[in-house]
N, C-alpha and C positions, 0 to 999 in steps of 0.2 A: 149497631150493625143489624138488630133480628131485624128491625122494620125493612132490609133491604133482601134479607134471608127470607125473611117469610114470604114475603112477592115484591114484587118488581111494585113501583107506584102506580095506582091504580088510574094512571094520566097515559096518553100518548107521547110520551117522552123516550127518545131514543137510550142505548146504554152510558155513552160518555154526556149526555146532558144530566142522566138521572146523578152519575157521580161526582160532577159536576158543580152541583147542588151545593149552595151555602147558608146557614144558618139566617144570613142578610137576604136570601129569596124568598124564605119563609115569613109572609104574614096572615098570621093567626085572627088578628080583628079582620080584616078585607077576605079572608079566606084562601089568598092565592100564592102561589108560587111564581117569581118572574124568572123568567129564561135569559138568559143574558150572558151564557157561557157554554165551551162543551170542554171536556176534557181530554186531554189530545196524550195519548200514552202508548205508544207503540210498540216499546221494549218490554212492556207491561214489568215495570220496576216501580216501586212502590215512592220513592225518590225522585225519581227523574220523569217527569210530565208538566203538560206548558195546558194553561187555561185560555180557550184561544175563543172568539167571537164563534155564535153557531153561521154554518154555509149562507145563508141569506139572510138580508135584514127582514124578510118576513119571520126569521126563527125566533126573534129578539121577541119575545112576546111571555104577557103573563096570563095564566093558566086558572081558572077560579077551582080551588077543590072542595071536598063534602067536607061535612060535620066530621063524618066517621076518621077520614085521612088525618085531618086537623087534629081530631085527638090520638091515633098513632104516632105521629109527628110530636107530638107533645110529649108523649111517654118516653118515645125513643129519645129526647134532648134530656130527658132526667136516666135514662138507664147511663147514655154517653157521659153525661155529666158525674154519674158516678163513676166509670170507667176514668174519664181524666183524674177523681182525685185520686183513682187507685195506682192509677200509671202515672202518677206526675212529676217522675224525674226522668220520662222519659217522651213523655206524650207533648206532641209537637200540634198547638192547635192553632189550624187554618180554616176553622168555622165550617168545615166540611160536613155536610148531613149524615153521611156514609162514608164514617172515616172508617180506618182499619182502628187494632189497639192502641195502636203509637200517634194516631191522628192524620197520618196520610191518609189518601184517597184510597177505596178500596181497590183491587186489582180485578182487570174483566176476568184473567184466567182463575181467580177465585170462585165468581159467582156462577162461571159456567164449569165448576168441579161439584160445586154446593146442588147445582140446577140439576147435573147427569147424576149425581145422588138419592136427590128425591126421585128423579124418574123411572131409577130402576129399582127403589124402595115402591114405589107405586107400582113395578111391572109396568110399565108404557115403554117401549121398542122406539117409538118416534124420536126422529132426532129433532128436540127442541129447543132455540136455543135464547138466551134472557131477549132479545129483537122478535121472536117471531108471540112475544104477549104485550109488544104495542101496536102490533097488527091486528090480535083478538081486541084488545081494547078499541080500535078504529075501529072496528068492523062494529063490534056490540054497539056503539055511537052512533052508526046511521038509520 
């Protein structure tokens, strides 16, 4: 989970695509991530969420990422990795990039309790929320 702690993917990737994410999007030789899912969790309950096609088939798309992401991605599949042997009577894996402990999907009300955390450890007042840094990401791209 730090690789999703420490920031958001350094892609224009909405929040239910980044969580979305499964181990089978990631390839490491071609460099890229395919898009092919969003995660649809409304109750925001760690159990109960449906993997649903993203809004348009323009979403359906794969993503080329750097050197640098590639080896974050790498580190975090062995931090997880150890995480599942440590939890393995109880860790449910669904290939998830950004599982929780147990192997669910992370929750959005987590990541934006984790995100108002650092902001007010940094002193920044703005309200920021994990969406408005695939907007800074768009914007730094044109």
């Amino acid at each position: 989970m730090s690789l999703l702690k420490k920031r958001s993917l350094p892609i224009s990737l909405n929040y239910p695509i980044q969580t979305g994410l499964k181990w089978g999007d990631f390839n490491e030789k071609q460099g890229s991530i395919r898009v092919t899912k969003t995660l649809y969790n409304p109750n925001n309950h760690f159990e109960k969420y449906q993997l649903l096609t993203p809004k348009t088939k323009g979403s359906v798309r794969t993503i080329r990422i750097d050197e640098m992401l590639i080896n974050m991605l790498k580190k975090h599949r062995l931090k997880q990795n150890e995480n599942k042997l440590k939890n393995r009577l109880v860790y449910q894996d669904n290939g998830f990039i950004f599982a929780r402990e147990n192997g669910h999907p992370q929750l959005r009300k987590v990541i934006e309790t984790w995100l108002k955390r650092l902001l007010k450890k940094a002193e920044i007042e703005k309200n920021i929320t994990p969406h408005s840094f695939r907007h800074t990401h768009t914007s730094l791209l044109i």
